[in-house]
Predicted model as a PDB file, atoms N, CA, C, CB and O in Angstrom, pLDDT in the B-factor column:
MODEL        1                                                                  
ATOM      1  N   UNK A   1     111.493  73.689 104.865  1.00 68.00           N  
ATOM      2  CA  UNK A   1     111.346  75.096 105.152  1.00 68.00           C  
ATOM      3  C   UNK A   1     112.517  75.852 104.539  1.00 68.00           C  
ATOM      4  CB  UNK A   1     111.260  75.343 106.672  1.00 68.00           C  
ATOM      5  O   UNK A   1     113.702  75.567 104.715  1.00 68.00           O  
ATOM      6  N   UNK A   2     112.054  76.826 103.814  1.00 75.00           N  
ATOM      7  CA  UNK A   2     113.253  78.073 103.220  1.00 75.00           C  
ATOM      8  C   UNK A   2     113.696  78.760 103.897  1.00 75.00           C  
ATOM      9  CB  UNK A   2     112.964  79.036 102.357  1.00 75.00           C  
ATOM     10  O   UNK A   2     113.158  79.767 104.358  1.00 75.00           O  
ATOM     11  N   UNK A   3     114.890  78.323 104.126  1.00 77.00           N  
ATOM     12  CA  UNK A   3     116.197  79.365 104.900  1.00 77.00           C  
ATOM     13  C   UNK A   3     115.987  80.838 104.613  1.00 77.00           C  
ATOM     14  CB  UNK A   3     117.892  79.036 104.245  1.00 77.00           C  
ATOM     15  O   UNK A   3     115.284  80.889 103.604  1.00 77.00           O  
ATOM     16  N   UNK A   4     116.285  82.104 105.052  1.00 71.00           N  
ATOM     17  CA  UNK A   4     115.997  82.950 104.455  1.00 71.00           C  
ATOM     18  C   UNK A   4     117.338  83.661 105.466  1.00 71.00           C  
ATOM     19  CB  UNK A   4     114.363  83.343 104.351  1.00 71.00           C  
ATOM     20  O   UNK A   4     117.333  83.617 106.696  1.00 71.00           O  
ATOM     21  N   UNK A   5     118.580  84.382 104.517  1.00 73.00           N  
ATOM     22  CA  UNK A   5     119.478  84.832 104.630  1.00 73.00           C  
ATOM     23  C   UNK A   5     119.243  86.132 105.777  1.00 73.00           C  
ATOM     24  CB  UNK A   5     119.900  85.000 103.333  1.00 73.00           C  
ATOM     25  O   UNK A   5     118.274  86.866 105.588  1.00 73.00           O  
ATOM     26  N   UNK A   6     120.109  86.381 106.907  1.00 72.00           N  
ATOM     27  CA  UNK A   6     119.782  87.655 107.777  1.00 72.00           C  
ATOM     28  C   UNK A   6     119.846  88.714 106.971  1.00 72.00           C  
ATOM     29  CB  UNK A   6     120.698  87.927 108.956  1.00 72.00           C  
ATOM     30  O   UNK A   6     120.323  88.803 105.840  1.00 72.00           O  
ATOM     31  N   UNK A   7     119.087  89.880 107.958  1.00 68.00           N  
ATOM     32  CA  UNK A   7     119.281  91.077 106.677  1.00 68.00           C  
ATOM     33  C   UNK A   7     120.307  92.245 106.837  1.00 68.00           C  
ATOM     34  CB  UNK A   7     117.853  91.911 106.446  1.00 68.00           C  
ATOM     35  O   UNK A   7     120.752  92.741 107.872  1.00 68.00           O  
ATOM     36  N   UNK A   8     120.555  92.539 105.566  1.00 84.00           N  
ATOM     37  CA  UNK A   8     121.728  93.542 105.599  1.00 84.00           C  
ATOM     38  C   UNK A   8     121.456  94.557 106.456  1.00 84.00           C  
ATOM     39  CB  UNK A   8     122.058  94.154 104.302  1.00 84.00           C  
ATOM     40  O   UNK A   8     122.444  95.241 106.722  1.00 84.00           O  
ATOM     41  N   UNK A   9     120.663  94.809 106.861  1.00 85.00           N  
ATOM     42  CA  UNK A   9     120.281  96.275 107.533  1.00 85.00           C  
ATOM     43  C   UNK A   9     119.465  95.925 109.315  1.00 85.00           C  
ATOM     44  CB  UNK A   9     118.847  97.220 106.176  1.00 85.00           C  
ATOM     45  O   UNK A   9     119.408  94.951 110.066  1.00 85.00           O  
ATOM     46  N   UNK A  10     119.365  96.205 109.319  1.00 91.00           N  
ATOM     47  CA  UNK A  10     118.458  96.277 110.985  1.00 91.00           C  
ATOM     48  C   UNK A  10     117.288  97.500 111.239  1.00 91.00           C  
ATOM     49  CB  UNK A  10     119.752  96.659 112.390  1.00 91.00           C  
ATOM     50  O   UNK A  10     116.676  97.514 112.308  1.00 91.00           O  
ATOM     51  N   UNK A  11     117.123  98.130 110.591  1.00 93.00           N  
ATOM     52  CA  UNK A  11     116.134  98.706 110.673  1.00 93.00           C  
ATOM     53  C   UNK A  11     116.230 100.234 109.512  1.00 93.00           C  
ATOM     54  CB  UNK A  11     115.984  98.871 112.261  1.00 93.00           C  
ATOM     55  O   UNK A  11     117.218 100.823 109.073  1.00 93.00           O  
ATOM     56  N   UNK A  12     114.744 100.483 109.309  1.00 93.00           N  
ATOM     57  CA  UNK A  12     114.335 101.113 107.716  1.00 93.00           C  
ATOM     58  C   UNK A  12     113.459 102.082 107.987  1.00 93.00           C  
ATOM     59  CB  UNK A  12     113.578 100.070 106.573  1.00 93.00           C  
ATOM     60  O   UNK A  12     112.381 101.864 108.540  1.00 93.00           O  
ATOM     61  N   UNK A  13     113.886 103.290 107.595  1.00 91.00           N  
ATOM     62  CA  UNK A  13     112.603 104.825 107.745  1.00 91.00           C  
ATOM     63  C   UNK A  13     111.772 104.481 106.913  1.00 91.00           C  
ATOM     64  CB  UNK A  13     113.039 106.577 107.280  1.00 91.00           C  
ATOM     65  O   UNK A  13     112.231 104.571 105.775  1.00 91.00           O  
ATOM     66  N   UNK A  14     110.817 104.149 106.951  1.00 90.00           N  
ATOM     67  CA  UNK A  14     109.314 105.085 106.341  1.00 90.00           C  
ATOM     68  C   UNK A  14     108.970 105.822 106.042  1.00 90.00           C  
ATOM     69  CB  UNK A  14     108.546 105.357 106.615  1.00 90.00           C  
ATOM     70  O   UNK A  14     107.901 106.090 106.590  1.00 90.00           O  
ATOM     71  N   UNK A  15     109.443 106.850 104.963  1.00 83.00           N  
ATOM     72  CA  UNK A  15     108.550 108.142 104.568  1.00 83.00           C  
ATOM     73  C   UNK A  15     107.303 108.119 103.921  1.00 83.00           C  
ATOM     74  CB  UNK A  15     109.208 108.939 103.743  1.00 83.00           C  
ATOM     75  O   UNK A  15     107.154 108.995 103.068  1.00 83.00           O  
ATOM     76  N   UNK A  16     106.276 107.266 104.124  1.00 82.00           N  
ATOM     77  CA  UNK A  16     105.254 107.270 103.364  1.00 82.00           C  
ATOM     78  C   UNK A  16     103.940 107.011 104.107  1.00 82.00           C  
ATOM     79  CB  UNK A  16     105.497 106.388 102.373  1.00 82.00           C  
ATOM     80  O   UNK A  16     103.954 106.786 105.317  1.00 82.00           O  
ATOM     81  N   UNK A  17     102.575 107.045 103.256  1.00 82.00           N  
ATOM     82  CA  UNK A  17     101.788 106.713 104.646  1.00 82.00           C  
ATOM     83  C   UNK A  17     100.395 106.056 103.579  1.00 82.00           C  
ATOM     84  CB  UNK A  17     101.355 108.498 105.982  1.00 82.00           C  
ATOM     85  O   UNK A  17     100.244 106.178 102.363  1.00 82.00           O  
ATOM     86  N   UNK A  18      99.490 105.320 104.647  1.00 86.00           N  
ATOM     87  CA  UNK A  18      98.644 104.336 104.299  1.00 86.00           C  
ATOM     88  C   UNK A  18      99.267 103.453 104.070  1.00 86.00           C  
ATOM     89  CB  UNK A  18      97.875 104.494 103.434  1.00 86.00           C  
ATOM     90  O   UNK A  18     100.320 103.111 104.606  1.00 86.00           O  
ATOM     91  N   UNK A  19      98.404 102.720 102.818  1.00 91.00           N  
ATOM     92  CA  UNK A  19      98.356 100.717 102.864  1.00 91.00           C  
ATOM     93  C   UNK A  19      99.926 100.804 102.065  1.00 91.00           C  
ATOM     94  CB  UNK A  19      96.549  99.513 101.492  1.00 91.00           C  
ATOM     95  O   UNK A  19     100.465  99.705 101.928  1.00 91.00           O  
ATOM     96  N   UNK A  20     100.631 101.908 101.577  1.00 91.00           N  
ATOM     97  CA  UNK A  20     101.879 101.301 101.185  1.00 91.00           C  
ATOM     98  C   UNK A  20     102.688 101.287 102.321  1.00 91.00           C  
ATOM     99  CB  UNK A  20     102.555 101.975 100.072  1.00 91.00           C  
ATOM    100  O   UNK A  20     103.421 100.304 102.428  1.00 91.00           O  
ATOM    101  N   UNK A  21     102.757 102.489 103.561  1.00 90.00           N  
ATOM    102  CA  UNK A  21     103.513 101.976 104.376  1.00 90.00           C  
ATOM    103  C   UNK A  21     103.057 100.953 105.015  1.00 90.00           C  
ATOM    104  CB  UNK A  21     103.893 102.735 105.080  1.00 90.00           C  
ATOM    105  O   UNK A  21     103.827  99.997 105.108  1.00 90.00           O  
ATOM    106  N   UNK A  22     101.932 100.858 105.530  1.00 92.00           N  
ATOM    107  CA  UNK A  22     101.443  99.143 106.280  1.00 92.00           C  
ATOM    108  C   UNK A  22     101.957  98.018 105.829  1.00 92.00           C  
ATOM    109  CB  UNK A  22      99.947  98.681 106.116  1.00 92.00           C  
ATOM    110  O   UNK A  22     102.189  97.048 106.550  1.00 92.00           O  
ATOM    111  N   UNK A  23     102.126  98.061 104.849  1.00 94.00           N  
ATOM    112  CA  UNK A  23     102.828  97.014 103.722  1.00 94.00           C  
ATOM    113  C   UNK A  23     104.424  96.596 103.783  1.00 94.00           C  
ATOM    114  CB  UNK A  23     102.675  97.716 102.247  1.00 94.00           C  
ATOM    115  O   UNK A  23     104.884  95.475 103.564  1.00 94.00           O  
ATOM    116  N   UNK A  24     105.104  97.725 104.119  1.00 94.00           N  
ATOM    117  CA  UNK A  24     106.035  97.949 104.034  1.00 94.00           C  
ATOM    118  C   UNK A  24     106.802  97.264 105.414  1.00 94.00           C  
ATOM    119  CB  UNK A  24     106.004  99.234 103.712  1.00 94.00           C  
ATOM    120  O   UNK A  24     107.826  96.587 105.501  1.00 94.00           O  
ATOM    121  N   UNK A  25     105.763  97.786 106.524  1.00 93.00           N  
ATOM    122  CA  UNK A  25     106.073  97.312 107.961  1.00 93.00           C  
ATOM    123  C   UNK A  25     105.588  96.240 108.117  1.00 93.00           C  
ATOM    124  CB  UNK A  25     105.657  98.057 109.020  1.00 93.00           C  
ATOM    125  O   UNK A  25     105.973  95.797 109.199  1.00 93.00           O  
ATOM    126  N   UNK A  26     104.733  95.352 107.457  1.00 92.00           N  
ATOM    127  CA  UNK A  26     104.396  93.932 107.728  1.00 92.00           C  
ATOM    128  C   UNK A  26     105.787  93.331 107.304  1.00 92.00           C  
ATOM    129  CB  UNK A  26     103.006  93.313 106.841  1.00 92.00           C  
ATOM    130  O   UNK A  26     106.474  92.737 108.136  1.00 92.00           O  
ATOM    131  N   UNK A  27     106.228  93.506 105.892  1.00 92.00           N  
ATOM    132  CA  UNK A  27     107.173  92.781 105.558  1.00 92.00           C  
ATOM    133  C   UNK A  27     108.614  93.242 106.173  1.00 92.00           C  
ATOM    134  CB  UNK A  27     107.102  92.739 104.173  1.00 92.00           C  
ATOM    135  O   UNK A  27     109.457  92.345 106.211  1.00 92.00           O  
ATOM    136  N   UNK A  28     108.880  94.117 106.506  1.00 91.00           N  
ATOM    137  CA  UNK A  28     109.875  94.408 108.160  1.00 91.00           C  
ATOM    138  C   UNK A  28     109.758  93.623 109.029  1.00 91.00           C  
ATOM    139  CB  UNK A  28     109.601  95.614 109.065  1.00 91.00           C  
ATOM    140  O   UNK A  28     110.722  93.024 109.505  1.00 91.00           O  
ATOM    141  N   UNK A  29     108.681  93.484 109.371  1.00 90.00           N  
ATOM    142  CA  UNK A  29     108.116  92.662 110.743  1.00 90.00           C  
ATOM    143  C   UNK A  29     108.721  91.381 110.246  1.00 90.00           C  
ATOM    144  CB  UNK A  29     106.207  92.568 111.080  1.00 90.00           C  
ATOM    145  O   UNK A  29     109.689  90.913 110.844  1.00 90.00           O  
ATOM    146  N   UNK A  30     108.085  90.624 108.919  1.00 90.00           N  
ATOM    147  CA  UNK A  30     108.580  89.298 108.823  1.00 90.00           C  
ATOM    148  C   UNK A  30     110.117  88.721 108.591  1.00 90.00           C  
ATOM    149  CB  UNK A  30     107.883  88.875 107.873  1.00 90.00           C  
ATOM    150  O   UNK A  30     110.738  87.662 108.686  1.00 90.00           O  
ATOM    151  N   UNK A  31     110.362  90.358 108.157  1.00 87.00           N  
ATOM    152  CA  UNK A  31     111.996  89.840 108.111  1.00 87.00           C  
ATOM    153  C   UNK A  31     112.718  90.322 109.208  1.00 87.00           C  
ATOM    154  CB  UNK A  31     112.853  90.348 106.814  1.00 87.00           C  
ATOM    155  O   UNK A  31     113.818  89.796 109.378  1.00 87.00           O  
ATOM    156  N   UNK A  32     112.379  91.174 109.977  1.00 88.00           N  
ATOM    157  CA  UNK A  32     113.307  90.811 111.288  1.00 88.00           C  
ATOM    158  C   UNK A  32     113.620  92.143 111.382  1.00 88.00           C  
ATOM    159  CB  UNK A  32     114.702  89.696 111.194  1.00 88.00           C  
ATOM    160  O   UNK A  32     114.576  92.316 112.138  1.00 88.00           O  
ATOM    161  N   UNK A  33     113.281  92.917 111.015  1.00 91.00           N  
ATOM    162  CA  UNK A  33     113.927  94.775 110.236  1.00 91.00           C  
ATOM    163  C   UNK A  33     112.899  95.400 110.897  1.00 91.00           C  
ATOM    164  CB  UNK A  33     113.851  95.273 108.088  1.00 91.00           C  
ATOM    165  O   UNK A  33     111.723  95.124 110.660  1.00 91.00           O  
ATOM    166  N   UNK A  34     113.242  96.223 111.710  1.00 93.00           N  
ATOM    167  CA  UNK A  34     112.446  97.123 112.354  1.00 93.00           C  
ATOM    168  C   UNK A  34     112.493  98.586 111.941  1.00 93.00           C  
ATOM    169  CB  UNK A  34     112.734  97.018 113.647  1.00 93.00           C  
ATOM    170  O   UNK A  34     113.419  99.387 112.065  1.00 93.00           O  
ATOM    171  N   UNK A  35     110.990  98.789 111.298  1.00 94.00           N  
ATOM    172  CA  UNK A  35     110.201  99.685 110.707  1.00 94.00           C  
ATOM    173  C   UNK A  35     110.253 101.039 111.771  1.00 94.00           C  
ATOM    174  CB  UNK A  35     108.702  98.991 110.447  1.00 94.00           C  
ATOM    175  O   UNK A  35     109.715 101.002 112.877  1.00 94.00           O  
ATOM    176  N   UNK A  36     110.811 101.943 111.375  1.00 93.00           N  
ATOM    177  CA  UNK A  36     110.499 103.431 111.992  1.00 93.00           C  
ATOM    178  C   UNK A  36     109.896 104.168 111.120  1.00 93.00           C  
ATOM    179  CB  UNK A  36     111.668 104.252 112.426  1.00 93.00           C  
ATOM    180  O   UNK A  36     110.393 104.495 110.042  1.00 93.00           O  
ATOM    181  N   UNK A  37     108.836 104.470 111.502  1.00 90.00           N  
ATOM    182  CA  UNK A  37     107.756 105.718 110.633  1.00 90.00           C  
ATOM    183  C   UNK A  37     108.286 107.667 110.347  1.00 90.00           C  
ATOM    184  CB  UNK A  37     106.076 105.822 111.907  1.00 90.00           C  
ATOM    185  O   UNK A  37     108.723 108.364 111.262  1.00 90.00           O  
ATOM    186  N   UNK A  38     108.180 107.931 109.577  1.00 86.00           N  
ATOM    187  CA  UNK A  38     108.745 109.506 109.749  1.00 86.00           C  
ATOM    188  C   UNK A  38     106.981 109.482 108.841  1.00 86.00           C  
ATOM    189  CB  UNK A  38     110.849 110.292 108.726  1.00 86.00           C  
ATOM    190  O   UNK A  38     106.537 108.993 107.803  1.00 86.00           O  
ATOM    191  N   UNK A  39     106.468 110.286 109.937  1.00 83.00           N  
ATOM    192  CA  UNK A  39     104.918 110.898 109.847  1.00 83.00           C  
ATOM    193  C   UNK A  39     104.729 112.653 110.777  1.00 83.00           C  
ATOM    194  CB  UNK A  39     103.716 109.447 110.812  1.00 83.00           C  
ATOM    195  O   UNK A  39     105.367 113.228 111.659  1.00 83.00           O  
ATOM    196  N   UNK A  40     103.458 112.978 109.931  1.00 80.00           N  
ATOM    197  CA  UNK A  40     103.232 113.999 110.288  1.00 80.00           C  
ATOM    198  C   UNK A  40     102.261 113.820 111.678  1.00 80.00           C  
ATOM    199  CB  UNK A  40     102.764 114.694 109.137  1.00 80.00           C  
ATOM    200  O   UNK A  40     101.766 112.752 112.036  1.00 80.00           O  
ATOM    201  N   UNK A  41     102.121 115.057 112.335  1.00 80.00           N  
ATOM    202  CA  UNK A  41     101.186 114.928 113.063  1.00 80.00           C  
ATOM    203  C   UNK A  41     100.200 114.655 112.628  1.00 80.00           C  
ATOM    204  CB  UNK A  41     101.040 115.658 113.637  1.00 80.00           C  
ATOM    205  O   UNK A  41     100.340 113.447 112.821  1.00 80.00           O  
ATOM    206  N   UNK A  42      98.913 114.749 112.013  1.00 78.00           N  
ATOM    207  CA  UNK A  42      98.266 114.001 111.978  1.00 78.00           C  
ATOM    208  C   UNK A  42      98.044 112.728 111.535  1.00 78.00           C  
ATOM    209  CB  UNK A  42      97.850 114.427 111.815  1.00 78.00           C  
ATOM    210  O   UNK A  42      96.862 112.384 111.530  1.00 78.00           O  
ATOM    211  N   UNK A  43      99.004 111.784 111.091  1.00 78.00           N  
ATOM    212  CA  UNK A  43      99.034 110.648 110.924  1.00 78.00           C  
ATOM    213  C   UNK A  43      99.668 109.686 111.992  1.00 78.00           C  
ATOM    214  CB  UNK A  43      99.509 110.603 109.848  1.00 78.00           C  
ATOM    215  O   UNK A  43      99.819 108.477 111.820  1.00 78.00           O  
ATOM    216  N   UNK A  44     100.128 110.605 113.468  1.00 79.00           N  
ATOM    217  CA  UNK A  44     101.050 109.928 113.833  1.00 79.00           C  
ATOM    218  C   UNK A  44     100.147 108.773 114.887  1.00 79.00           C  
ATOM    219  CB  UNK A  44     102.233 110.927 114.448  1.00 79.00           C  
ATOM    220  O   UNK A  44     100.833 108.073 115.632  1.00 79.00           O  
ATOM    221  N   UNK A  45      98.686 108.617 114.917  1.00 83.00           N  
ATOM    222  CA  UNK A  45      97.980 107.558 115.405  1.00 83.00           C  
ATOM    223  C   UNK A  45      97.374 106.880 114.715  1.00 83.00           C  
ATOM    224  CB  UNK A  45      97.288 107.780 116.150  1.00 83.00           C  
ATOM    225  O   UNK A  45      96.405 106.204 115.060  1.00 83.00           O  
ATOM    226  N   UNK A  46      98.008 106.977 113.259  1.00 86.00           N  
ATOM    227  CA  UNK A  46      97.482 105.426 112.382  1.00 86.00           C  
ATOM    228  C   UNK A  46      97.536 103.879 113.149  1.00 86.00           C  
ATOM    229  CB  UNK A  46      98.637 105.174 110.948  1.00 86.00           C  
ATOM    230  O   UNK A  46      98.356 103.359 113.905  1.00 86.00           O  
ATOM    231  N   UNK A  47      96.544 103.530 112.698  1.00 87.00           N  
ATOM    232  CA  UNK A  47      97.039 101.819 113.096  1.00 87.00           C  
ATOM    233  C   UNK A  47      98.248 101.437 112.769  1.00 87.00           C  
ATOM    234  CB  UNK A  47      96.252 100.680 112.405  1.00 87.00           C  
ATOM    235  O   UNK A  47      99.007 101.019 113.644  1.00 87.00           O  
ATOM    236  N   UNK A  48      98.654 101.518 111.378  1.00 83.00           N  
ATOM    237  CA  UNK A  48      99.963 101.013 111.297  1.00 83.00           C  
ATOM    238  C   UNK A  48     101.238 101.565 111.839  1.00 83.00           C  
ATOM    239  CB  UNK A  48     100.151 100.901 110.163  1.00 83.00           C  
ATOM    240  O   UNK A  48     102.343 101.063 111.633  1.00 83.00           O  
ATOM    241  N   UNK A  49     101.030 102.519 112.472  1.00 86.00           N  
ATOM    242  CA  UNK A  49     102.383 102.886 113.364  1.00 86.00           C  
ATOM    243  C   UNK A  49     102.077 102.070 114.922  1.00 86.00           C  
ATOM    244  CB  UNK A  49     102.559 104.923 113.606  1.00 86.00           C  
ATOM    245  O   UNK A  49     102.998 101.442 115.446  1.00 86.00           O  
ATOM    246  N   UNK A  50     101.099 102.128 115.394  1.00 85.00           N  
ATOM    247  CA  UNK A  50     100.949 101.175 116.945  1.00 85.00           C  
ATOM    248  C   UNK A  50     102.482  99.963 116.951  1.00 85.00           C  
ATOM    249  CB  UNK A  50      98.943  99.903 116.866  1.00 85.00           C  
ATOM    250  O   UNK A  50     102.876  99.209 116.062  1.00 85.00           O  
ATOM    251  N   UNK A  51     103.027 100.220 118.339  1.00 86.00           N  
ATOM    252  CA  UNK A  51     103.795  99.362 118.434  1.00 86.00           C  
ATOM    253  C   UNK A  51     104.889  99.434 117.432  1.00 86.00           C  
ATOM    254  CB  UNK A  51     103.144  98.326 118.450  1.00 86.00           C  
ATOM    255  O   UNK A  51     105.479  98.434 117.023  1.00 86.00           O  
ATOM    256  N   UNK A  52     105.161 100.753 117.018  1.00 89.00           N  
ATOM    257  CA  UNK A  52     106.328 100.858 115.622  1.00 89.00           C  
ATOM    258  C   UNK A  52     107.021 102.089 116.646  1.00 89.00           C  
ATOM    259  CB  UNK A  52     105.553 101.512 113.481  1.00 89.00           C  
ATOM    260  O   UNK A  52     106.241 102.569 117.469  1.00 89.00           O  
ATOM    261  N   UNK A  53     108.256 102.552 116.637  1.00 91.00           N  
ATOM    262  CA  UNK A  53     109.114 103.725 116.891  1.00 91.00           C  
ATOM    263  C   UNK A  53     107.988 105.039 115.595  1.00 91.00           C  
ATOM    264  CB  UNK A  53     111.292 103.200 116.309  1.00 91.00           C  
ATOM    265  O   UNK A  53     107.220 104.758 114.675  1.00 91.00           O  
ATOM    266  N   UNK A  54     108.288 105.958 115.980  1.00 89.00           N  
ATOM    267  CA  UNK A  54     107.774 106.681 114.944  1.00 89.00           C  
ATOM    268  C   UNK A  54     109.033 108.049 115.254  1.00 89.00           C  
ATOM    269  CB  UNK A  54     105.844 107.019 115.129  1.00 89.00           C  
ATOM    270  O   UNK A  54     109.991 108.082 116.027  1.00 89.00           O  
ATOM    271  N   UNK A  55     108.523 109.021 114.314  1.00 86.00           N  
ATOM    272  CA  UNK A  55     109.687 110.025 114.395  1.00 86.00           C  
ATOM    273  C   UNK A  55     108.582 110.873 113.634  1.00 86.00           C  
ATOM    274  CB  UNK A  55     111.432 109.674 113.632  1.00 86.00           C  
ATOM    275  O   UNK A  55     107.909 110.582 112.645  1.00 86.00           O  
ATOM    276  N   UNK A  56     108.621 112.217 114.558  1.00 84.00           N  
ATOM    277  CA  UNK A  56     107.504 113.387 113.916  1.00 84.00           C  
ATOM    278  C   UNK A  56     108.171 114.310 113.155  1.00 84.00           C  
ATOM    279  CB  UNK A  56     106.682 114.299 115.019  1.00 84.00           C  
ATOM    280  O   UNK A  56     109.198 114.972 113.303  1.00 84.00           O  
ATOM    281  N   UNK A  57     107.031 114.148 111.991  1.00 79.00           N  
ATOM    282  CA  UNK A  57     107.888 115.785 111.216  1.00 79.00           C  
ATOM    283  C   UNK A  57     106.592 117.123 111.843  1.00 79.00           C  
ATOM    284  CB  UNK A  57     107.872 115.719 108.532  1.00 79.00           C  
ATOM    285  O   UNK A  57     105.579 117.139 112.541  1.00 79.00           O  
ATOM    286  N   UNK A  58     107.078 117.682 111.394  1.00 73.00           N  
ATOM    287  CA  UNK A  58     106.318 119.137 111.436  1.00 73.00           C  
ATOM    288  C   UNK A  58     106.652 120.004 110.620  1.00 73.00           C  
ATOM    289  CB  UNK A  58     106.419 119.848 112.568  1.00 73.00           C  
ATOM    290  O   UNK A  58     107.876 120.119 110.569  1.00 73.00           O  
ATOM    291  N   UNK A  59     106.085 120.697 109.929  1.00 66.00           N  
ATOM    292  CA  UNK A  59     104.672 120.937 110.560  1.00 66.00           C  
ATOM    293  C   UNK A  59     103.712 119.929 110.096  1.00 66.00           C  
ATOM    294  CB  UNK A  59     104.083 122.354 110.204  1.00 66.00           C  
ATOM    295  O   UNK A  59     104.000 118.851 109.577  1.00 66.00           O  
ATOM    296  N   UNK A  60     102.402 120.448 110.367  1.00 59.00           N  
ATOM    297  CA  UNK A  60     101.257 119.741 110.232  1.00 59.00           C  
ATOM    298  C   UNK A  60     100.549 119.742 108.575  1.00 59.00           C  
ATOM    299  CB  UNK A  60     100.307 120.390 111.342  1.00 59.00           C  
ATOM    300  O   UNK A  60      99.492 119.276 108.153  1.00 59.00           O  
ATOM    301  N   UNK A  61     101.378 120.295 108.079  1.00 62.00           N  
ATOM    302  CA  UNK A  61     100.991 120.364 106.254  1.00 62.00           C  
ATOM    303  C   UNK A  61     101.587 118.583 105.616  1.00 62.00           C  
ATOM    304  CB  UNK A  61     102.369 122.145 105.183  1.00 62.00           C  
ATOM    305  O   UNK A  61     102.697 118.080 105.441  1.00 62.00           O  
ATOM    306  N   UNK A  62     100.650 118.268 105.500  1.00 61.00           N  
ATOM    307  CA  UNK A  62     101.077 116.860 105.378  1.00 61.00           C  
ATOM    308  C   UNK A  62     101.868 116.908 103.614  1.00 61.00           C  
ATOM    309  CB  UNK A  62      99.441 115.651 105.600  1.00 61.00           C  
ATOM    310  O   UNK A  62     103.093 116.810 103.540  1.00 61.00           O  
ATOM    311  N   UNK A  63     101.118 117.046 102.469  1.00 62.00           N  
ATOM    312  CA  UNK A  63     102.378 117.005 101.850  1.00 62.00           C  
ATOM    313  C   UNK A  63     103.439 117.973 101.528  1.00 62.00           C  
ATOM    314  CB  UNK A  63     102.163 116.605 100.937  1.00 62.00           C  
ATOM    315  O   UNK A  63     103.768 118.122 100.351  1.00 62.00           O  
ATOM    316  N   UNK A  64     104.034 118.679 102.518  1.00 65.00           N  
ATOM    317  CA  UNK A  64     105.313 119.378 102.385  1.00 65.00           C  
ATOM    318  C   UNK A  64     105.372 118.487 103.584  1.00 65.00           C  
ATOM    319  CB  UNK A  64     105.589 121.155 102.348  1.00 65.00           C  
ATOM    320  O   UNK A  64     105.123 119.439 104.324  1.00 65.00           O  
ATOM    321  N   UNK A  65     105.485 117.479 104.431  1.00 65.00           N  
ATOM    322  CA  UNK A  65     106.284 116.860 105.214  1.00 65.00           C  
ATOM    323  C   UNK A  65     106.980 115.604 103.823  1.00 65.00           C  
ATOM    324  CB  UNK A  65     105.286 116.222 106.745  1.00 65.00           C  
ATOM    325  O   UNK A  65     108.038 115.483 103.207  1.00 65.00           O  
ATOM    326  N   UNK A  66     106.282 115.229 103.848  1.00 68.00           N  
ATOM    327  CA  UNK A  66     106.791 113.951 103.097  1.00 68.00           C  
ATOM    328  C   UNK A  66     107.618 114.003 101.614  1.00 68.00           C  
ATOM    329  CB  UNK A  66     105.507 113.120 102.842  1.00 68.00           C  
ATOM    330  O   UNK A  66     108.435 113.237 101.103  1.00 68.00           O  
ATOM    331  N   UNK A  67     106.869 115.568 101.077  1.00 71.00           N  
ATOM    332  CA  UNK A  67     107.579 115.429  99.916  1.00 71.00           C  
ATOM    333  C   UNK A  67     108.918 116.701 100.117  1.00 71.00           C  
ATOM    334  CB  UNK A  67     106.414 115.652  98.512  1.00 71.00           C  
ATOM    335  O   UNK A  67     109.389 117.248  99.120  1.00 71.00           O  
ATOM    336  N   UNK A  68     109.247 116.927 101.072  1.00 70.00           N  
ATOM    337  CA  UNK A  68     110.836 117.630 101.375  1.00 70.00           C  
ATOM    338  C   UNK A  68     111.735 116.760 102.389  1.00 70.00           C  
ATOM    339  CB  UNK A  68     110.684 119.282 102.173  1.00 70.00           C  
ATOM    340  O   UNK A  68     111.700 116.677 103.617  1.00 70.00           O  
ATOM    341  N   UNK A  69     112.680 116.046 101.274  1.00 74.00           N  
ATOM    342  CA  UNK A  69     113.395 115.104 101.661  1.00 74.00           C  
ATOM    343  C   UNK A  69     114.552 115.984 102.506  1.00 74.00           C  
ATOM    344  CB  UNK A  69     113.837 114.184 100.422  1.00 74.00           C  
ATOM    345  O   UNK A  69     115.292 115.216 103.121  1.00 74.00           O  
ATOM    346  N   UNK A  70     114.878 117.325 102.682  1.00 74.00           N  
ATOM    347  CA  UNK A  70     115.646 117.796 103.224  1.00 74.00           C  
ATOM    348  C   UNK A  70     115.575 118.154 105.017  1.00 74.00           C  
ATOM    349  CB  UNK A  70     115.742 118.694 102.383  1.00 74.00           C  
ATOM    350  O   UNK A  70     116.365 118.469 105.907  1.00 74.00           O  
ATOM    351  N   UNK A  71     113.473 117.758 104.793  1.00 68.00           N  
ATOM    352  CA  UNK A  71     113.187 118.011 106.167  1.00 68.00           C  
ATOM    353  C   UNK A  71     112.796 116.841 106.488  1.00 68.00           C  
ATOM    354  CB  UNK A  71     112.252 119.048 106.521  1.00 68.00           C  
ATOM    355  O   UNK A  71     111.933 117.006 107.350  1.00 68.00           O  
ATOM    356  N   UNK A  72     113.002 115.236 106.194  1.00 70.00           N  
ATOM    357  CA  UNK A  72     112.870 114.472 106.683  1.00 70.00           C  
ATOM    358  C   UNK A  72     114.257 113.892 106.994  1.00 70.00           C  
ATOM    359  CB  UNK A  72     112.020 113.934 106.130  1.00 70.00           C  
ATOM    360  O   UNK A  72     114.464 113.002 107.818  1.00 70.00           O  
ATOM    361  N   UNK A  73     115.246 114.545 106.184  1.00 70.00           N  
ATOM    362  CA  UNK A  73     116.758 113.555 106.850  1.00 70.00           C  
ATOM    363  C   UNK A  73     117.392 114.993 107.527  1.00 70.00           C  
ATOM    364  CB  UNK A  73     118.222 112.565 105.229  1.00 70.00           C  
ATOM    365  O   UNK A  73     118.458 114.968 108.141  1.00 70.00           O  
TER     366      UNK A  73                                                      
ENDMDL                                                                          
END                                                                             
């Protein structure tokens, strides 16, 4: 079995949404890194956030949430 080194970090925002973030949080999950979502309201009951921390932007204009990095940090 392959050793696999701890990870530098402990946990990773998400600014993105669908099968790339799902993707993103599976392989969090396997490495030990816990996935926090930054989603809009209406995405914030995707499957792939269940059982994830999430963090809401607003407003509800989905791409001016994701693509203004000034209102997600």
């Amino acid at each position: 079995m392959r050793r696999v080194a701890p990870p530098l970090f402990h946990r990773i925002l998400i600014a993105n949404r669908g099968d790339v973030a799902a993707r993103v949080a599976r392989a969090c999950d396997a490495l030990g890194i816990v996935p926090v979502f930054a989603v809009s309201e209406a995405d914030h009951k995707t499957p792939y956030t269940h059982n994830h921390k999430i963090i809401l932007l607003k407003p509800n204009h989905t791409t001016q949430n994701y693509l203004n990095i000034k209102h997600i940090i």
